[in-house]
N, C-alpha and C positions, 0 to 999 in steps of 0.2 A: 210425593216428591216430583216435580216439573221434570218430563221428557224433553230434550231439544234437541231436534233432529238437523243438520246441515249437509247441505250436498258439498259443498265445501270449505276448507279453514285451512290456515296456514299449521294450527295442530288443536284438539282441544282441551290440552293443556293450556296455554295461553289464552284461548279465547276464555278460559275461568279465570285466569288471573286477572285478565284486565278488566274485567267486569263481576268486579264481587258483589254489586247492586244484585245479583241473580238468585243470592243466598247457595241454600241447597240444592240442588239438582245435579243429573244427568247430563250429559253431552254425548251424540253418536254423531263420528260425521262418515259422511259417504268418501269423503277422499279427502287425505291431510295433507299439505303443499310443502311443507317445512318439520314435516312430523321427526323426533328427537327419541332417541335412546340416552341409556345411561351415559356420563360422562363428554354431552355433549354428539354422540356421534348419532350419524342422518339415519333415520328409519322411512325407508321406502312405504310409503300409504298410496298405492293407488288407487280407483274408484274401482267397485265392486270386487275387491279382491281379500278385504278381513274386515275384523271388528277395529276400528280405532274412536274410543271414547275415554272421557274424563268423566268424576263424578265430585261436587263439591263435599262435603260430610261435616258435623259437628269433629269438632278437633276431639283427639283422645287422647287422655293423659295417662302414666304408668307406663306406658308399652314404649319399648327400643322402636327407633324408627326401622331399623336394619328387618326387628321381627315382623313387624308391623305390615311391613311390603312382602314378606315370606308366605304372612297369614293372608295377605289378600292375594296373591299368586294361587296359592292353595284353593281358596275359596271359590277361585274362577277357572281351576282346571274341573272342580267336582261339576260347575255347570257345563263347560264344553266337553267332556270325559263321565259322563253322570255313572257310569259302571264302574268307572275306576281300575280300565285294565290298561289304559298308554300310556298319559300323560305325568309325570313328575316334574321337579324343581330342581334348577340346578347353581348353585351357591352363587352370588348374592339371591336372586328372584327373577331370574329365567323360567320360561314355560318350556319343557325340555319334552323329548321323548326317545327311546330307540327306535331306530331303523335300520335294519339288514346289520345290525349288529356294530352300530354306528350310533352317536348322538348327535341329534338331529335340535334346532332350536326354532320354534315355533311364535312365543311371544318375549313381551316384556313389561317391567312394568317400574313406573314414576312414582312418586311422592315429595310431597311438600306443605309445609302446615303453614299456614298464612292467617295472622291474629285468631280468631274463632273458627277458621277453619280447615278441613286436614282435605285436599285435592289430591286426588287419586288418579293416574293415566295409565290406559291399555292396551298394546297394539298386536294383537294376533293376527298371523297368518291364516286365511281362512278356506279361499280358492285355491291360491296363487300364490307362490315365494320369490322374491326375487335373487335374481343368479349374482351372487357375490363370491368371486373365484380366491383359492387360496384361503378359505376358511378353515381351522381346523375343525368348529361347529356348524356346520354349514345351514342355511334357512330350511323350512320345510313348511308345508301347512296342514291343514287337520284333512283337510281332501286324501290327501296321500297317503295319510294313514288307516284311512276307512272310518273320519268321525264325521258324523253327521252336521252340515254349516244350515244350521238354522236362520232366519233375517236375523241383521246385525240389531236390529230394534230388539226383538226377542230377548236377545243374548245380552244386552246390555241391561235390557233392566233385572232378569237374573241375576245378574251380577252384582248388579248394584245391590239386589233385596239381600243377599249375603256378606254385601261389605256393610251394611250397615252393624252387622255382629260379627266384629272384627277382636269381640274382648275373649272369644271363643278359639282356642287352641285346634288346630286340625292337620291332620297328619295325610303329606301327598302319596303317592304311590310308589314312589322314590326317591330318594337325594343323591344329586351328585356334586362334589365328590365323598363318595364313601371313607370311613375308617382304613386306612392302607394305601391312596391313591397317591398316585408319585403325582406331583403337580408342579407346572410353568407357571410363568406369570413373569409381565414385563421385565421389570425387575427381582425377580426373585424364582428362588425352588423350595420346595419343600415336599415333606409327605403328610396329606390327611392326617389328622389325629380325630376330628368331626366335629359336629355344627355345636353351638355355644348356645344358651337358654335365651340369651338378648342379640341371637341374630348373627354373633361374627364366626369365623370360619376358622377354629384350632390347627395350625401347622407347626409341624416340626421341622426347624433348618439350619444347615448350618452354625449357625449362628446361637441357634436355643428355639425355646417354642414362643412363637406369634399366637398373636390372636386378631386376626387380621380382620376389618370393617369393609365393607365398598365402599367406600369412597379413595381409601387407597388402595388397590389392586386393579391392573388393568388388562385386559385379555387372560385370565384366568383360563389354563385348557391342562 
């Protein structure tokens, strides 16, 4: 599968869409200009400071999109965590971890299936977090936890050779929020009830029990 390495892009997310001539491949870029999180909102990509890469893939069918981005979350904390003692998920498909007895958020991650293909995006903290005041999950990166930042090349194609067996079930180190957890959210409250076989997130609210998707949930804390 083709490596493509850039020093810069506005994200590489988009540079796969707009160029499906490319087929399957990897994309790592060294610093994204316009790099995107969930729902639209900015994700800071500086130059030498994380991994931010896209990867094209044969589409897959069967699988919830919701799990689908759970499973590849999963599959890319086992490469930056290969011991398996920090990193977990935290509901929808946050790369999460504790710190000082606080959750701390590390990466994130994209999807989108586009005719024959499923494009996958990455963007971990790797050096360097940026200061976003008034979070209640504040950034962090794998530096400051004591995980070792390999070249972002490295690490990407790792990741990539595990999202290609993405029909494989795999279990992170933690989920949050657990069974019990009082939880916020834009518009709403509830308590955990726990995560659902196709990815959505069981709460109990006022109202009766959800079964809540990301796409609608916003600031989840």
């Amino acid at each position: 599968m083709p490596l493509i390495r850039l020093a810069v892009v506005d994200s590489t997310q988009a540079f796969l869409r707009r160029n499906p001539h490319l087929g399957f491949c990897v994309v790592v870029a060294d610093r994204q200009s316009e790099g995107r999180g969930r729902q639209g909102n900015r994700w800071e990509s500086a130059a030498g400071t994380g991994l931010w890469m896209s990867a094209a893939l044969p589409a897959l069918s069967g699988v919830a999109p919701g799990l689908l981005l759970q499973r590849a979350m999963v599959t890319a904390a086992q490469v930056l965590d290969p011991e398996g003692r920090i990193l977990g998920l935290k509901w929808p498909n946050d790369l999460v971890a504790w710190n000082q007895g606080r959750l701390v958020k590390l990466g994130g991650i994209l999807g989108e299936q586009i005719g024959g293909r499923l494009i996958l995006g990455l963007g971990v903290n790797l050096t360097k977090a940026p200061v976003i005041p008034d979070r209640a999950i504040p950034p962090a990166c794998l530096k400051d936890l004591g995980l070792d930042c390999s070249t972002t090349c490295d690490l990407g194609v790792l990741i990539f050779k595990f999202w290609t067996n993405l029909e494989q079930e795999l279990q992170p180190l933690f989920r949050w929020p657990e069974a019990g957890t009082p939880l916020h959210w834009e518009d709403g409250q509830g308590t955990c009830l726990g995560w659902e076989s196709d990815g959505r997130l069981k709460v109990a609210t006022a109202e009766g029990i959800r079964r809540l998707s990301a796409g609608e949930v916003v600031g989840l804390t």
